[in-house]
C-alpha positions as CSV (number, residue, x, y, z in Angstrom):
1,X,-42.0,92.6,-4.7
2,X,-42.4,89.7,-7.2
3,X,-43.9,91.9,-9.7
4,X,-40.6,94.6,-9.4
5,X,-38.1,91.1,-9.9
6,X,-39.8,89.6,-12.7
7,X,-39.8,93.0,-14.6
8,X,-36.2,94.0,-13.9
9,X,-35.4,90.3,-14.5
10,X,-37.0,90.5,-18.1
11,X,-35.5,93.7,-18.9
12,X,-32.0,92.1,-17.9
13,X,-32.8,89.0,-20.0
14,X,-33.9,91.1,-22.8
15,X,-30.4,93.5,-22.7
16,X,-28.2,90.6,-22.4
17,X,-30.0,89.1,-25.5
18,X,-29.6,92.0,-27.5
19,X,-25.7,92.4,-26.2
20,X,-25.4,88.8,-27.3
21,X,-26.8,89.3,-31.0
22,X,-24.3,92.4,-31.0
23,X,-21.6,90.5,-30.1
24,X,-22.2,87.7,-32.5
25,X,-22.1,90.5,-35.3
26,X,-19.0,91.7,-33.8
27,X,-17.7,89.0,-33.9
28,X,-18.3,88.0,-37.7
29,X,-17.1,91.8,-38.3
30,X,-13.9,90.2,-36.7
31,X,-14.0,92.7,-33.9
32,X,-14.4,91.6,-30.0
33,X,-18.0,91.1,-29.0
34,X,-19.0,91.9,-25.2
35,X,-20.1,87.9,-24.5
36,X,-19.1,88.4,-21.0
37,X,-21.4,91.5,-20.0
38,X,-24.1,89.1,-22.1
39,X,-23.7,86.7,-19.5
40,X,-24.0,88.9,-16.6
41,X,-27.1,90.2,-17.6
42,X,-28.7,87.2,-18.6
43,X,-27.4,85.5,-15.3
44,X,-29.3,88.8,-13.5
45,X,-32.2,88.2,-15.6
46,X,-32.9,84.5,-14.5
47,X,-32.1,85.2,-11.0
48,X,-34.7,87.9,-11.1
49,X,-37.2,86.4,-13.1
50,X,-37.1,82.9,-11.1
51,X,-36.9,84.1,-7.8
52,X,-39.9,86.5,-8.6
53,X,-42.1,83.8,-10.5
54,X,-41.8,81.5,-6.9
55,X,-42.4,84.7,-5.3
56,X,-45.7,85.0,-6.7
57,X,-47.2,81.6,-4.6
58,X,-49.7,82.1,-1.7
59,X,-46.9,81.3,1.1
60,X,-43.4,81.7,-0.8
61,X,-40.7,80.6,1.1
62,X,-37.9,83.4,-0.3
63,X,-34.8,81.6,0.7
64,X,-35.7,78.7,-1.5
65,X,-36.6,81.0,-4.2
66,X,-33.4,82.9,-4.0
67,X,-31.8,79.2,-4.4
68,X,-33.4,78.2,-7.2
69,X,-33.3,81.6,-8.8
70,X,-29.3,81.6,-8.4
71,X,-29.3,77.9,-9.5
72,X,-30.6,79.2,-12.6
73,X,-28.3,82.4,-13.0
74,X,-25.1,79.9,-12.4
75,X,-26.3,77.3,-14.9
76,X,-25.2,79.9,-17.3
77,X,-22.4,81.1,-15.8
78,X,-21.6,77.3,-16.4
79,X,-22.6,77.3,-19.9
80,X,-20.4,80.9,-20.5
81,X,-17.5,79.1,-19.1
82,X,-18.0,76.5,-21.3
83,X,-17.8,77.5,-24.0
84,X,-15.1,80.4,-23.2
85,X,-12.8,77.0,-22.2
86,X,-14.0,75.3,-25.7
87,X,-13.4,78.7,-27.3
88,X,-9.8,78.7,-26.2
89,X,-8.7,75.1,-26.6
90,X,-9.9,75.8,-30.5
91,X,-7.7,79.1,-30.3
92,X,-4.7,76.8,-29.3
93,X,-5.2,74.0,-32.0
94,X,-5.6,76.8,-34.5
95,X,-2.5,78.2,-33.2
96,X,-0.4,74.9,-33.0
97,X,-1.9,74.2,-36.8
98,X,-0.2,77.6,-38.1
99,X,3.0,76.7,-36.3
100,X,2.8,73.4,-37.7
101,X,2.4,75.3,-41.4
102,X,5.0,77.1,-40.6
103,X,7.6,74.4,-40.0
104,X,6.4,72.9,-42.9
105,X,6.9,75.9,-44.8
106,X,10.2,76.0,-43.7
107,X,11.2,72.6,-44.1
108,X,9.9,73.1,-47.8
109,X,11.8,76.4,-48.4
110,X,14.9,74.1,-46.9
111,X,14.4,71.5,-49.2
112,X,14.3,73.8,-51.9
113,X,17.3,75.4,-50.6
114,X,19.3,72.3,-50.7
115,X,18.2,71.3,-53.8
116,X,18.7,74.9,-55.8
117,X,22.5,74.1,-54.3
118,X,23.0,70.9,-55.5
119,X,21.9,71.6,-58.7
120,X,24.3,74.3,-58.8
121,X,26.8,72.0,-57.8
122,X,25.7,69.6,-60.5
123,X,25.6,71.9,-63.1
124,X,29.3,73.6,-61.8
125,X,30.7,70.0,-62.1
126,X,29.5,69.4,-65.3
127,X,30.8,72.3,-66.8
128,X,34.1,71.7,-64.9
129,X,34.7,68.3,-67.0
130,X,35.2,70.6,-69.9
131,X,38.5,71.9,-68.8
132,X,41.7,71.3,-69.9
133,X,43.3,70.8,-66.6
134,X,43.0,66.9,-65.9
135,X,43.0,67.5,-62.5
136,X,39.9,70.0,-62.5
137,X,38.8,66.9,-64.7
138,X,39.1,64.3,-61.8
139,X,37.6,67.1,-59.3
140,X,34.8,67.0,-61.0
141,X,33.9,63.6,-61.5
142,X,34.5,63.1,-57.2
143,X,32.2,65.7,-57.2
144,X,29.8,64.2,-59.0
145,X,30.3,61.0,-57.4
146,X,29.5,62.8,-53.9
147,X,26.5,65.0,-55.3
148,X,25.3,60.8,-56.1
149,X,26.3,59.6,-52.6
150,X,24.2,62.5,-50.6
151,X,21.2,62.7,-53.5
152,X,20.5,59.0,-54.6
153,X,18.3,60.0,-57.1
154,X,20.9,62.0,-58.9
155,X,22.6,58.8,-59.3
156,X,21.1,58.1,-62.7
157,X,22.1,61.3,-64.1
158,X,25.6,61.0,-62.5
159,X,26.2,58.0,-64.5
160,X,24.9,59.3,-67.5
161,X,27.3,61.7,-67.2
162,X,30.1,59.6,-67.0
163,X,28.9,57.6,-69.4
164,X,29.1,60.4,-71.9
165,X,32.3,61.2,-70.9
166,X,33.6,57.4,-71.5
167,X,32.2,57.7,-75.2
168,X,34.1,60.9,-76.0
169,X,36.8,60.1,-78.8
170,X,39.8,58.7,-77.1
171,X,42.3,55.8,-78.2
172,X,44.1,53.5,-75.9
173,X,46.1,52.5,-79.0
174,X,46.7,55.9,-81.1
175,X,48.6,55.2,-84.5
176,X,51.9,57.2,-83.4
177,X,51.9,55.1,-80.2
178,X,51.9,58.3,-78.2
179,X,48.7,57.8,-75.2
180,X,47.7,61.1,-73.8
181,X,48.5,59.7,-69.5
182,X,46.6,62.5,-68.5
183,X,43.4,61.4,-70.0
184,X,44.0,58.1,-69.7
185,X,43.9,58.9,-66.0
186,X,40.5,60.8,-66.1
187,X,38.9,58.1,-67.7
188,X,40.1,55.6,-65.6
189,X,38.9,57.9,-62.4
190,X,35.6,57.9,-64.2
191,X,35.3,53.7,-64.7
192,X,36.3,53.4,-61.2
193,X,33.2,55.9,-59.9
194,X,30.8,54.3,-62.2
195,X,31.5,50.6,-60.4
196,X,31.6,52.4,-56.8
197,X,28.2,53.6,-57.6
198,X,26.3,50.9,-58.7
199,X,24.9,48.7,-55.9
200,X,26.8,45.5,-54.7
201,X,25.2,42.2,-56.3
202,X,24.6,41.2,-52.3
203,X,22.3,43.8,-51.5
204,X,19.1,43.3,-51.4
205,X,16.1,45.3,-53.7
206,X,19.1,47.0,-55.3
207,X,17.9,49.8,-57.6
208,X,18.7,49.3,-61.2
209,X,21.0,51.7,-63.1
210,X,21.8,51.6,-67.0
211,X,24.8,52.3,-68.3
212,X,25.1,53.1,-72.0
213,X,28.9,52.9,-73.0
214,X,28.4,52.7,-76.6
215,X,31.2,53.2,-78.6
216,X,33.5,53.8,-75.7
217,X,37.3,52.8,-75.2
218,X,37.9,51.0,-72.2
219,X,40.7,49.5,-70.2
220,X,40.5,47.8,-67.4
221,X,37.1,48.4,-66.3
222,X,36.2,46.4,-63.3
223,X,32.2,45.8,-62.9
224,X,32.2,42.5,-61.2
225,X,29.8,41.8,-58.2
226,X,27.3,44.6,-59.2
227,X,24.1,44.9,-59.5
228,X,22.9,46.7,-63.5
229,X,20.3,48.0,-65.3
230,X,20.4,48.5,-68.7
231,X,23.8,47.6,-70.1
232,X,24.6,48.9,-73.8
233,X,28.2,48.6,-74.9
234,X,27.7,48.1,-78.4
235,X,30.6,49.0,-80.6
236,X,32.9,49.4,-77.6
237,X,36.7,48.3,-77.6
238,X,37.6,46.8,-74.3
239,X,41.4,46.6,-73.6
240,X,43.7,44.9,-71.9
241,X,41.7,43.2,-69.0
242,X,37.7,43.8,-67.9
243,X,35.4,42.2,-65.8
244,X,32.1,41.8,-65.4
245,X,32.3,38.5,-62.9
246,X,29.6,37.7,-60.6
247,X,27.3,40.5,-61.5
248,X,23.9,40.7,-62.0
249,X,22.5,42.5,-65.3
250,X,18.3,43.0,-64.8
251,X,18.0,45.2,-68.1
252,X,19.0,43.9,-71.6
253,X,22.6,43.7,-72.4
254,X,23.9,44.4,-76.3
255,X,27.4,43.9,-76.8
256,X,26.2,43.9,-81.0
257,X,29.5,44.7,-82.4
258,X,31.5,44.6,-79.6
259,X,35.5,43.6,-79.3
260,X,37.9,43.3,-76.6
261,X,41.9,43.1,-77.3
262,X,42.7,41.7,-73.9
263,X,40.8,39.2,-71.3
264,X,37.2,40.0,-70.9
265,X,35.7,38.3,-67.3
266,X,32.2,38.1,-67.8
267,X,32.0,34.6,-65.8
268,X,29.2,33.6,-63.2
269,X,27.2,36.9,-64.5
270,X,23.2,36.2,-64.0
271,X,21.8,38.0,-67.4
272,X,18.1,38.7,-66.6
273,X,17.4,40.4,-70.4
274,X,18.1,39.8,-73.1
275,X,22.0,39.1,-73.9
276,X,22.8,40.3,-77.7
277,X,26.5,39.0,-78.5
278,X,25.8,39.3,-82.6
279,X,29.3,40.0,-84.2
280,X,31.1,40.3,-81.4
281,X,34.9,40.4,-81.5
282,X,36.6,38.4,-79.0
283,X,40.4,38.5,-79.7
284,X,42.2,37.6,-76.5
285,X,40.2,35.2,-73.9
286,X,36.6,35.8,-72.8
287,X,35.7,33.6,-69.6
288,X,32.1,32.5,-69.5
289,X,31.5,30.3,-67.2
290,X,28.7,30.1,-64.7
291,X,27.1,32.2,-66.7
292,X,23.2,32.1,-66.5
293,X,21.7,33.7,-69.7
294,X,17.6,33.8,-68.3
295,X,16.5,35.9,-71.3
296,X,17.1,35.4,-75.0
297,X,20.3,35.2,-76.2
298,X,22.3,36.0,-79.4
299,X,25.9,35.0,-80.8
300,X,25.2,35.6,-84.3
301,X,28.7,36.2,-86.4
302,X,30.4,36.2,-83.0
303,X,33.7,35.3,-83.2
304,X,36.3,34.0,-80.3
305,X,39.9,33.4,-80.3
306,X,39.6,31.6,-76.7
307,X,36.4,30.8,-74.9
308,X,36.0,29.5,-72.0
309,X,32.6,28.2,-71.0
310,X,33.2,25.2,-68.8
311,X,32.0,25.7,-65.4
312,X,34.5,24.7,-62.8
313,X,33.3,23.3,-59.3
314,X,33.3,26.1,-56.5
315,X,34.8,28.2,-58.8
316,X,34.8,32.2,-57.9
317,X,34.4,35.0,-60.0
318,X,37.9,35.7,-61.3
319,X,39.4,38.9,-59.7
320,X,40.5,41.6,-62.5
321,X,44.1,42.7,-62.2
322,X,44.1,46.4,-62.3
323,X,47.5,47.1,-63.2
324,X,49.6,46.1,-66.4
């Protein structure tokens, strides 16, 4: 009887090893590989063979060779179960990883989705300040304006933009007297987004935008309390009344050649940069004071018909009227 168990019990361990190295090639093939009926017949096989070797002693006692023998045959039932449950849970954390691509995926193609639109809202915008309508005009620069407010780091390019519009050819003063409103208007719309822009001078690690206005004609162009970049507003007539009270300017600022035909505020400004003032033109009355100059600082052929640098006690930044 021992004999007839250990030989059925070795041909059953042998069968379920072969079924096992077929299912491992199956299973690189990348088909399913029969690891169960493996199992099974190496379970058998240990039964067999273990209850058969006790079997073999002088006085075998058969129940406790049947014990041990199915001992045996369940440790690897154990072991398959195992590894089926360590098989699955890496199933599941390959599945959740693909899903977790996938939402990435998506999240990128909506990214890109949302950018593609606003930079065909940018580019629509610009193209819209071309037109002659000076309402389509104004449209476009609240559009831009927006386009900044939801995409901060369009802001830059925003301004940039209105920059460039600002140093288009345009005269507040035109030899036949005659001041195209319309435009006037736009412009004006344009100075006022550029101040609601840039950051207050109270908040804290405010990002620094330049503005280069070079050239530019400007009237009443309010920039007090802000926070500023680079400021370049050289050659640039200022009229009537502008302000750049209580702001803080962390770039250099060149006003080389500058003149303003009104009052210019630039009192209690904090001027981190350099501050280039050479041959400025200050025909009505530029207010000065409180202002901190931290960098190096040039009034070469600068020339004032009323200055006012005294620094009054508790004095505030003087508002800028923005009417006539």
């Amino acid at each position: 009887m021992s004999t007839i168990f250990l030989i059925v019990g070795l041909v059953a361990l042998v069968a379920g090893v072969i079924v096992f190295i077929v299912s491992a090639r199956a299973s690189r093939r990348g088909k399913q590989g029969s690891w169960l009926v493996g199992t099974v017949l190496v379970a058998a096989g240990l039964l067999a063979v273990v209850s058969g070797w006790l079997l073999t002693d002088t006085n075998p006692n058969r129940g406790e060779a049947l014990k041990t023998g199915g001992l045996a045959a369940g440790s690897v039932v154990a072991l398959y179960a195992l590894w089926l449950n360590d098989r699955r849970r890496r199933t599941d954390e390959e599945r959740q990883s693909l899903e977790r691509d996938r939402q990435e995926l998506e999240s990128t193609r909506a990214d890109h989705d949302r950018e593609r639109v606003a930079d065909e809202r940018f580019a629509r915008a610009v193209e819209m300040l071309g037109n002659e309508a000076d309402q389509v005009r104004v449209g476009a620069l609240h559009a831009l304006a927006g386009l900044a407010r939801n995409r901060p780091y369009y802001t830059q390019t925003v301004l940039d933009v209105f920059c460039s519009y600002l140093r288009r050819p345009f005269s507040f003063k035109p030899a036949n007297g005659e001041v195209d409103q319309n435009e006037r208007q736009v412009r004006i719309t344009a100075q006022r987004l550029i101040a609601n822009l840039l950051p207050p001078a109270t908040q804290a690690d405010a990002p620094h935008y330049d503005l280069d206005l070079t050239g530019a004609e400007l009237e009443y162009f309010d920039l007090s309390k802000r926070v500023i970049g680079r400021l370049i507003m050289r050659v640039t007539v200022l009229h009537e009344s502008n302000a750049l009270s209580g702001s803080r300017v962390h770039g250099n600022a060149y006003f080389t050649s500058a003149r303003t035909l009104g009052r210019l505020y630039v009192d209690n400004v904090d001027f981190h940069g350099k501050a280039w003032f050479s041959k400025f033109s200050g025909d009505g009355p530029v207010h000065l004071e409180g202002t901190r100059f931290r960098g190096p600082t040039k009034f070469r052929d600068a020339t004032f018909t009323e200055l006012d640098i005294e620094t009054p006690p508790d004095r505030e930044p003087t508002p800028l009227p923005m009417s006539r």
